[in-house]
C-alpha positions in Angstrom: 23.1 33.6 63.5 24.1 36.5 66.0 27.1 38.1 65.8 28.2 35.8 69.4 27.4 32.9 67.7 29.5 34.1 64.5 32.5 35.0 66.8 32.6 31.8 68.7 32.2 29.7 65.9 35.5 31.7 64.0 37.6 31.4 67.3 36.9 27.4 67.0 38.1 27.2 63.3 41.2 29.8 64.1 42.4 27.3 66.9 42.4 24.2 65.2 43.9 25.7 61.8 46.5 27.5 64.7 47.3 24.0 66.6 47.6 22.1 63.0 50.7 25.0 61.7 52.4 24.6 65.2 52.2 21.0 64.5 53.5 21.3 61.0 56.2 24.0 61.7 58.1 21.4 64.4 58.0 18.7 61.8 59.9 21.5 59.4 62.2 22.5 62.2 63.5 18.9 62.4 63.3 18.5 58.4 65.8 21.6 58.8 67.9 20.0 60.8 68.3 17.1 59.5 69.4 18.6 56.0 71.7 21.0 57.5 73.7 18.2 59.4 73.7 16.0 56.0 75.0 19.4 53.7 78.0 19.2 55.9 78.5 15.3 56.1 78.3 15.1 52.3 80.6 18.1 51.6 83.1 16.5 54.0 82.9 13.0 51.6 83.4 15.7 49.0 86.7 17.0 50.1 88.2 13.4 51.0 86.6 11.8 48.0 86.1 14.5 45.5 83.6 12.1 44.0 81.2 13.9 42.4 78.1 12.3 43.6 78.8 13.3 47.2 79.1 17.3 45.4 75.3 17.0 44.3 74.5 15.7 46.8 75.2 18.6 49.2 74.4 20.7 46.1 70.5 19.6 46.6 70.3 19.6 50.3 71.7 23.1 50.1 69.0 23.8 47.9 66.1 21.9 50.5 67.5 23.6 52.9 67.0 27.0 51.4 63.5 26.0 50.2 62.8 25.5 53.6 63.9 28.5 55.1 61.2 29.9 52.7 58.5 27.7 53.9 59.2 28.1 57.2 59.0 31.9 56.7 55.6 31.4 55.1 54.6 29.1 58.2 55.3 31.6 60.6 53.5 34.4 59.1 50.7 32.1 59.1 51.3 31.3 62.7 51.4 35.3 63.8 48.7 35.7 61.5 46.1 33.0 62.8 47.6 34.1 66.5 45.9 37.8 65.9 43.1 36.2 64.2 42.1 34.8 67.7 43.1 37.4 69.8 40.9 39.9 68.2 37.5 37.3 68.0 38.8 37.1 71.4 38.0 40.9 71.8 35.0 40.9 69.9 33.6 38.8 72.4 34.6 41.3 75.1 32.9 44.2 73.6 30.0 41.9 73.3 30.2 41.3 76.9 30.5 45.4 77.5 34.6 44.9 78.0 36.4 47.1 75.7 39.4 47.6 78.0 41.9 45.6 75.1 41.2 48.4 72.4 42.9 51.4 71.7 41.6 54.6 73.4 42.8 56.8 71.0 43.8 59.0 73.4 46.2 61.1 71.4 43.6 62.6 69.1 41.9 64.4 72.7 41.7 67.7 72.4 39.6 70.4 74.7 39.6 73.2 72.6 37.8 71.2 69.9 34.2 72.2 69.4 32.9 68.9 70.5 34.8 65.9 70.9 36.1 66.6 74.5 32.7 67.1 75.7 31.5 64.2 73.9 33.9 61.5 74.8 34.9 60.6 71.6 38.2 59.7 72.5 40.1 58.6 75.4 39.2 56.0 77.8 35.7 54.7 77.3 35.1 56.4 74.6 33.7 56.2 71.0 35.8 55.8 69.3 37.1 53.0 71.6 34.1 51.5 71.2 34.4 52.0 67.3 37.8 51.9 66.2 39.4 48.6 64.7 41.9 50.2 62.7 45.8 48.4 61.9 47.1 51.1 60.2 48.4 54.8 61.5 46.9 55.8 58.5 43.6 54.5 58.9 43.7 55.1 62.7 43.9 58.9 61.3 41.2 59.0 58.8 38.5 57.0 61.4 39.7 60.2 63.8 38.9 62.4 61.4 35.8 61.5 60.4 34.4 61.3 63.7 35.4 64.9 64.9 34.8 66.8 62.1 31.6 66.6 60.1 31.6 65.4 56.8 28.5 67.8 55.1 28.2 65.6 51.8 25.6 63.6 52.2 26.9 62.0 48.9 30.0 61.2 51.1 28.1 59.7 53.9 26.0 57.2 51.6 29.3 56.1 50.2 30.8 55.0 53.6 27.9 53.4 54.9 27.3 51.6 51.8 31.1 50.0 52.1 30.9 49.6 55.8 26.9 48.0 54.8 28.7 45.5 52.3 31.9 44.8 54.4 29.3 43.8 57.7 28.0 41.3 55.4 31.1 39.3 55.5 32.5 39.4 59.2 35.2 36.6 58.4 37.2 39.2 56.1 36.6 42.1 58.3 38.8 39.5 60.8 41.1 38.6 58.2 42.0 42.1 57.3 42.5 43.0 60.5 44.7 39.8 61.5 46.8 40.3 58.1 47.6 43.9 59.2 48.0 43.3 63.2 50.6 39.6 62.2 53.0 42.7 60.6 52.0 45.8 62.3 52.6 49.2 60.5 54.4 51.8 62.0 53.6 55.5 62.2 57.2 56.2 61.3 57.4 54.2 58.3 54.2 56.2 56.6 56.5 59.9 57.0 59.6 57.6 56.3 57.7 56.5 52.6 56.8 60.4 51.7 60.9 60.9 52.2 62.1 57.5 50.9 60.3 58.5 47.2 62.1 61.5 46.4 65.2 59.9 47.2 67.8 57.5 45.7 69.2 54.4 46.9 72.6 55.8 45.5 73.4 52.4 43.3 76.4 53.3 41.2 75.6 52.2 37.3 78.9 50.8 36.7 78.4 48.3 39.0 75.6 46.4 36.7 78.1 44.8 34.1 79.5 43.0 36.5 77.3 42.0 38.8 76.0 39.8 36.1 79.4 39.2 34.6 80.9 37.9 37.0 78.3 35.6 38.7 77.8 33.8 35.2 81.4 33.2 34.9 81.7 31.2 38.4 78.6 29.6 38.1 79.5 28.2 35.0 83.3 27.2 36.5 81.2 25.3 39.6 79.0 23.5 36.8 82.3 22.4 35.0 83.6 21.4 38.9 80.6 19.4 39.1 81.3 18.0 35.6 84.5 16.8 37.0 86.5 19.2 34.2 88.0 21.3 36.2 89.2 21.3 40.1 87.1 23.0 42.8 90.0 25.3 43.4 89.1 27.9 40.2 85.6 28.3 40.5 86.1 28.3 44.7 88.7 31.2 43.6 85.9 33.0 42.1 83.4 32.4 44.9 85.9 34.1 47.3 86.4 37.0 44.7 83.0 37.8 44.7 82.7 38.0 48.3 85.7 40.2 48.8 83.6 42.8 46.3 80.8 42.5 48.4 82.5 43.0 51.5 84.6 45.7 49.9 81.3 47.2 49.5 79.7 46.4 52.5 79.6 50.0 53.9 77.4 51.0 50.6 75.3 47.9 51.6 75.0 48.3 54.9 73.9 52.5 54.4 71.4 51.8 51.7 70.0 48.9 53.8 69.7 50.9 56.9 67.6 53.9 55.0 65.3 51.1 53.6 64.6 48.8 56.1 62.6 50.6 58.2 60.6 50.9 55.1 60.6 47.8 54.0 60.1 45.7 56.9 57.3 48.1 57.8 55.6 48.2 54.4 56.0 44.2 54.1 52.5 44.0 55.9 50.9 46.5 53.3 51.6 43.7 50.4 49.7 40.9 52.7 46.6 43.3 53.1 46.7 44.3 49.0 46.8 41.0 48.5 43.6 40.1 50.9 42.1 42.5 49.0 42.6 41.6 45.8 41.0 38.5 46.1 37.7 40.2 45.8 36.0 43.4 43.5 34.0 45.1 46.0 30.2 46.0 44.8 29.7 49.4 46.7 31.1 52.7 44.9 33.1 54.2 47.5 34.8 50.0 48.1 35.0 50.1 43.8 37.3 53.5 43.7 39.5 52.6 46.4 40.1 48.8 44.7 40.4 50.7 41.4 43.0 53.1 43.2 44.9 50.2 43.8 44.9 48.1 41.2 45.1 50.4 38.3 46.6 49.2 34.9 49.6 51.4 35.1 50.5 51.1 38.7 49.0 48.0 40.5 50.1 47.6 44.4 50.1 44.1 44.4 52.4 43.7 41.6 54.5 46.4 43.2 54.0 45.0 46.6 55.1 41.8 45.5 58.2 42.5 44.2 58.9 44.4 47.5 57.8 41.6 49.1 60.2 39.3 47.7 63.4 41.9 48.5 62.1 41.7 52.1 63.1 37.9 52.4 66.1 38.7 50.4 67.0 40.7 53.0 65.7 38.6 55.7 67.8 36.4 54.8 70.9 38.5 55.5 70.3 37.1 58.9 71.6 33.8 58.1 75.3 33.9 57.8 75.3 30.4 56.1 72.9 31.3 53.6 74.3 35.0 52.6 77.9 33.4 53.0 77.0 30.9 50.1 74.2 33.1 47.8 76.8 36.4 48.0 79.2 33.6 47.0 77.6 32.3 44.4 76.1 35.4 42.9 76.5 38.5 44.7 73.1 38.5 46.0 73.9 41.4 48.6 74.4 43.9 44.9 71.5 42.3 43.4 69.3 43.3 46.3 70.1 46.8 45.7 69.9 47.2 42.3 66.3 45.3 42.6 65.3 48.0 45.0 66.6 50.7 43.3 64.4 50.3 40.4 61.5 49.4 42.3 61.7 52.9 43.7 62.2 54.0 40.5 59.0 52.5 39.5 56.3 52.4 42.1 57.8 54.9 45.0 55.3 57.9 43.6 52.6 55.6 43.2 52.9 55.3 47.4 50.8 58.1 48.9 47.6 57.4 47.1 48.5 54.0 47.9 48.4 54.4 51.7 45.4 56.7 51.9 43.7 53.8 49.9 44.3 51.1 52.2 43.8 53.7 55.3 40.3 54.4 54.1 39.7 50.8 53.6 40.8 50.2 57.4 38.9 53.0 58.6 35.8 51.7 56.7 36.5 48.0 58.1 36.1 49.5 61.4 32.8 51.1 60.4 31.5 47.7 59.2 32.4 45.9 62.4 30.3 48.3 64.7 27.6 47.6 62.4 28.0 43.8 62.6 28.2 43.8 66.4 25.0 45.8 66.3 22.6 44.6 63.9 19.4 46.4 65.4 21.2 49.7 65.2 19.4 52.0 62.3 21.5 53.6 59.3 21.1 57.3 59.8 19.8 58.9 56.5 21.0 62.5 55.1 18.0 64.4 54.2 17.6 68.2 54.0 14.2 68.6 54.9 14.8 68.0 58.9 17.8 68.6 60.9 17.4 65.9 63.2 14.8 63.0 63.9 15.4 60.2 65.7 13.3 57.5 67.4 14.4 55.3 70.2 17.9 57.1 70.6 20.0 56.3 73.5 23.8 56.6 74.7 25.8 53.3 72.6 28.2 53.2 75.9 25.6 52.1 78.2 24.7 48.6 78.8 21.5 47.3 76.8 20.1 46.3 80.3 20.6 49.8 81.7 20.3 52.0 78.5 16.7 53.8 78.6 16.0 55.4 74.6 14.1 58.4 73.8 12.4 60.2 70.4 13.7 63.3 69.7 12.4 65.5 66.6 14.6 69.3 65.5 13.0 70.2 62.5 15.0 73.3 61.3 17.8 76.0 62.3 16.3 78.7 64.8 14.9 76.4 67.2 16.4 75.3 70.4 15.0 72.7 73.4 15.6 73.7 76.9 15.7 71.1 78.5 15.2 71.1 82.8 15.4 68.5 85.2 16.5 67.3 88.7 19.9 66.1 89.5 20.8 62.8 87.7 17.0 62.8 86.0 18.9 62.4 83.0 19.8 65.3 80.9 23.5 65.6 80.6 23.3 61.5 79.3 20.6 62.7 76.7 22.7 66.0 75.4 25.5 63.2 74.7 23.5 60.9 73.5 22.3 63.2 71.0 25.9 64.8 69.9 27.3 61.2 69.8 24.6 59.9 67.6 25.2 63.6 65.1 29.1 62.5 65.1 28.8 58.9 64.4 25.9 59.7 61.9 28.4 61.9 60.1 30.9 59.9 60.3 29.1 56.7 58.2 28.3 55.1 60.9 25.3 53.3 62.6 23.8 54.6 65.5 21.7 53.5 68.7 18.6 54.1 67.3 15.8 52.4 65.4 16.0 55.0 63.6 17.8 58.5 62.7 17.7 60.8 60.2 19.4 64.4 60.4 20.9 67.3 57.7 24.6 67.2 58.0 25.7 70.4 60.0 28.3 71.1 62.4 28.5 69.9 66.2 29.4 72.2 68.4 29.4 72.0 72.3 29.4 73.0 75.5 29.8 71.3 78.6 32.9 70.9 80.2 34.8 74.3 80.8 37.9 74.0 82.8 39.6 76.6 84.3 43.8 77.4 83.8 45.6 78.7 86.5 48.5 78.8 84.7 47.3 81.0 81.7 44.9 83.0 84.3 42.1 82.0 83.1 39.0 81.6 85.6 36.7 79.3 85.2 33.8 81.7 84.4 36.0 82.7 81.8 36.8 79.8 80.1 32.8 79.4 79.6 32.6 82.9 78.3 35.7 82.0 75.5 33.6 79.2 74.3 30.6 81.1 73.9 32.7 83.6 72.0 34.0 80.6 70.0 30.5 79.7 69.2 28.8 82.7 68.1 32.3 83.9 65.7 31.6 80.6 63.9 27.9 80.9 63.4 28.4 85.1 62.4 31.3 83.4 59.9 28.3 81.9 58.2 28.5 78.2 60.0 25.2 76.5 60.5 25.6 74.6 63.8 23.9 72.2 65.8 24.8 73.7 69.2 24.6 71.5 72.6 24.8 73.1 75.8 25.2 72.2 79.6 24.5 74.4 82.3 25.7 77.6 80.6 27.5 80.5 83.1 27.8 78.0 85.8 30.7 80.5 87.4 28.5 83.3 88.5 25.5 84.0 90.8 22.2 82.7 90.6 20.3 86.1 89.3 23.5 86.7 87.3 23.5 83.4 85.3 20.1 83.7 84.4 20.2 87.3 83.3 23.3 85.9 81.2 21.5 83.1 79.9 18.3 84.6 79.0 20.4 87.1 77.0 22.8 85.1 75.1 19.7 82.7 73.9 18.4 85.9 72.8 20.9 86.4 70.5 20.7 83.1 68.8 17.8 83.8 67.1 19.7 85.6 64.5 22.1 82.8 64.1 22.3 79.9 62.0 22.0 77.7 65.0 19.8 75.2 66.5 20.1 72.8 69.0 19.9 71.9 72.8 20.3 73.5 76.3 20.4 72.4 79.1 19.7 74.2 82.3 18.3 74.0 86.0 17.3 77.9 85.6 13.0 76.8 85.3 12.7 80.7 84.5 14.8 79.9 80.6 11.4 78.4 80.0 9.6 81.6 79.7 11.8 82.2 76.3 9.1 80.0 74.6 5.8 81.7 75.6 7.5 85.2 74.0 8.6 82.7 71.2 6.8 79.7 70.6 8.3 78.7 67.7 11.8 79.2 68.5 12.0 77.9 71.9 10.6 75.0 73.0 10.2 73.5 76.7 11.2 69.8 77.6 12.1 68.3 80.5 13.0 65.1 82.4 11.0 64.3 85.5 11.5 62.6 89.0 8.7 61.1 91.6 9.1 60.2 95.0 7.7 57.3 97.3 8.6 58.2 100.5 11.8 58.6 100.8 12.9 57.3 97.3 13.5 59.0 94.0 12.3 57.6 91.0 14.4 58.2 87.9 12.8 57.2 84.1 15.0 59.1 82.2 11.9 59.9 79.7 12.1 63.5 78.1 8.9 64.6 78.3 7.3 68.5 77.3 7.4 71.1 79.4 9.2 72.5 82.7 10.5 70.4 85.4 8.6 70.4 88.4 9.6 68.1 90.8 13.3 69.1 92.2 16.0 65.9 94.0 18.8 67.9 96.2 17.4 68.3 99.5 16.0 64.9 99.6 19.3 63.4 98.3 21.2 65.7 101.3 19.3 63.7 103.9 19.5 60.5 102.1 23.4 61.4 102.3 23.3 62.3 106.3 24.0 65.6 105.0 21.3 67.5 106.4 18.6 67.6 109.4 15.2 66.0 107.9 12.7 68.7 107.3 10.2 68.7 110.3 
């Protein structure tokens, strides 16, 4: 089946599962109801009859009731959850249909001093890693960031993510699942720097409060049991009841303090024990999917036994909410003290445990992202890290554009110290080729598949430069913002760097005789550099590099015809120089210009 196919046939099953908890979560609400209005009827018999029966009686309704505040609970996630789950087959089958306007642009990670991911469009609107990302967690938002801007040079590394992402692709439905699980209770950024604080400190529950927290629960308990036994009257164990909430509410500032530095931890971390949980269910068979389950469910600190118990002091607190319930469990046993002494050793516990934690379920996230861009494009080839080659790659094109539009080209760099100058008309084609090409090197590095049948390349670092902007406020021209990257360049490659260098249009911001003077030069110099890569240019005379160099510079173009009055673009890169120029014809196309005579 085809990954539409797949998609559709999930968002089916998600809507009848969906419509069937809606239905069984108003059949609850009314089961709710009903035992709330018959707790109150039968205490009221209680109190004129003080016939024991009637005391039971409210006894167990009080405990339905409570049972089904815990169902429902579990019902509602399910309802969120199962929501998500549609909403993102929903915009899988948008980015199958080229819409990708629902995902996030990662726009905060933008940055246009960065050797290459400003020139590239790796993030931001339409971007890659738009295109890419998947991620629910800050955490694994970051990591997918990071390894598509900065290049991974373990080719060790790289096997092990595309081996996850490889087995992950293989079942889509958990991919969705994960996702769902983690979008139903979304993570916040805050709460990740909140955990790295909340483990070195304490929840300040005073020792000398244990004894009696279990004292004194025992005691009334036992004086309600004897009530119900008709031994005693209701009065003395009621006495006790109200005791016990007059000690909580004596220390409800305490409470309320210790509750306010936690929640935003705990509600926030709740959705981490539904994803440990989805991924316990199953051992992963790749390395890379085998450390990170191992890093979570070690035998001396396992996250979903941890998780759990955290888990359950979320609805404890959730339950805080309900002024019935915390009126009749602080009442009954000081629940409000128990919560805190729970949580107290939980952090005692598990709270160092956190951080390797996190960055285990963020690399999972990141790799579930991976795995998803590799389902949605099964004809796309695994790039392979070799060292004999630096780049070689056959039918390579530009993921962003359109299948029906997208025209693919071979493209062989066999070692540092050689460089393609490419030449070309307006809009033949190169710029889209130069991105192709870095795109492809970033999302090889990063694990990922790329648009290609097939790619291999040594892992090196990207560096480009195509997009120079000028800043009036910091005086800097636009020449000279060209000049400070070419600066930035060669300093990295004299540190020692070896660099896969991609460049548009170098010195745009001087003259004509200038720039090439300019040009010619600084190529010159590359040859003693650790560098290789591509540049672009409408200078024809860079082309005479490679008769004084054969071996170092090599001549490629991409070529226009004409019929008539019409340009023909193929957007094939073909050897040699450009011959065939497009402005003066696209000026009278335009009504720009008088028609040459």
């Amino acid at each position: 089946m085809q990954p539409r196919e797949i998609y559709q046939q999930e968002l089916d099953n998600t809507r009848r599962a969906l419509e069937s908890a809606r239905v069984k979560r108003n059949i609850l609400t009314g089961t709710k109801i009903a035992l709330f209005i018959g707790m109150f009827l039968l205490l009221y018999l209680f109190a004129r009859h003080e016939a024991a029966g009637y005391a039971w009686g409210a006894f167990l309704a009080l405990l339905l009731f409570v049972q089904a505040n815990v169902i429902e609970s579990k019902l509602l996630a399910r309802v969120a959850f199962l929501r998500e789950r549609g909403n993102i087959v929903e915009e899988e089958i948008a980015y199958l249909d080229g819409d990708i306007s629902r995902l996030d642009t990662g726009e905060e990670f933008r940055d246009q001093q960065h050797p290459c991911s400003h020139d590239l469009d790796l993030f931001g609107e339409a971007s890659v890693f738009q295109s890419i990302n998947r991620a629910v967690t800050p955490h694994g938002k970051k990591i997918l960031a990071a390894w598509l801007s900065t290049q991974t040079l373990s080719g060790e590394e790289i096997r092990g993510r595309q081996e996850a992402a490889r087995e992950m692709a293989g079942d889509p439905a958990r991919g969705i699942d994960f996702r769902a699980t983690g979008r139903a209770r979304s993570l916040d950024t805050l709460a990740v720097e909140h955990a790295a604080r909340w483990q070195h400190e304490k929840t300040g529950f005073p020792r000398r409060w244990i004894p009696y927290i279990y004292a004194l629960p025992a005691i009334v308990l036992a004086g309600w049991l004897l009530c119900l036994a008709g031994l005693i009257s209701y009065g003395i164990p009621l006495s006790g009841s109200l005791l016990m909430l007059l000690i909580v509410a004596a220390r409800g500032r305490e409470i309320n303090r210790a509750h306010a530095r936690l929640d935003l931890f705990i509600r926030s971390f709740g959705t981490l024990h539904e994803l440990v949980l989805l991924l316990a269910r199953t051992r992963p068979l790749a390395r890379r999917s085998r450390e990170l389950h191992d890093a979570l469910f070690g035998k001396e600190h396992d996250a979903r036994v941890a998780f759990s118990a955290l888990h359950r002091a979320l609805r404890g607190f959730d339950q805080r909410g309900n002024i019935l319930a915390a009126f009749l469990l602080n009442g009954l046993y000081m629940k409000d003290l128990h919560l805190l002494l729970r949580l107290a050793r939980w952090q005692e516990a598990h709270a160092a445990s956190l951080p390797a934690w996190i960055d285990a379920i963020g690399e999972i996230d990141a790799l579930v992202s991976l795995a998803n861009h590799a389902f949605n494009h099964p004809a796309y080839a695994t790039p392979v890290a070799r060292e004999d080659v630096l780049m070689d790659a056959t039918a390579l094109g530009h993921p962003l554009i359109p299948d029906a539009r997208r025209v693919t080209n071979d493209f062989h760099v066999g070692d540092l110290h050689e460089f393609y100058i490419i030449t070309g008309a307006n809009m033949a084609g190169k710029s889209t080729f130069l991105r192709s090409v870095g795109v492809s090197l970033a999302m090889a590095h990063c694990g990922c598949v790329v648009c290609a049948t097939s790619f291999a390349f040594r892992p090196t670092r990207l560096f480009t430069s195509m997009r120079a902007t000028d800043n009036l406020a910091s005086g800097t021209s636009y020449f000279h913002a060209e000049l400070l990257r070419l600066k930035q360049l060669v300093e990295r490659a004299r540190g020692g760097e070896r660099l896969f260098i991609i460049l548009d249009e170098i010195l745009k911001g001087t003259n004509s005789v200038d720039k090439l003077n300019g040009s010619l030069r600084f190529l010159d110099g590359l040859r003693a550099l650790p560098v290789a890569g591509i540049i672009a240019t409408h200078d024809l005379k860079l082309g005479d590099l490679a008769a004084l160099h054969p071996r170092v510079y090599l001549n490629y173009c991409f070529e226009i015809s004409h019929e008539e009055d019409e340009i023909i673009y193929d957007y094939t890169l073909r050897p040699g120089i450009s011959q065939n120029m497009n402005a003066s014809i696209l000026l009278e196309k335009m009504g720009l210009c008088q028609p040459v005579e």
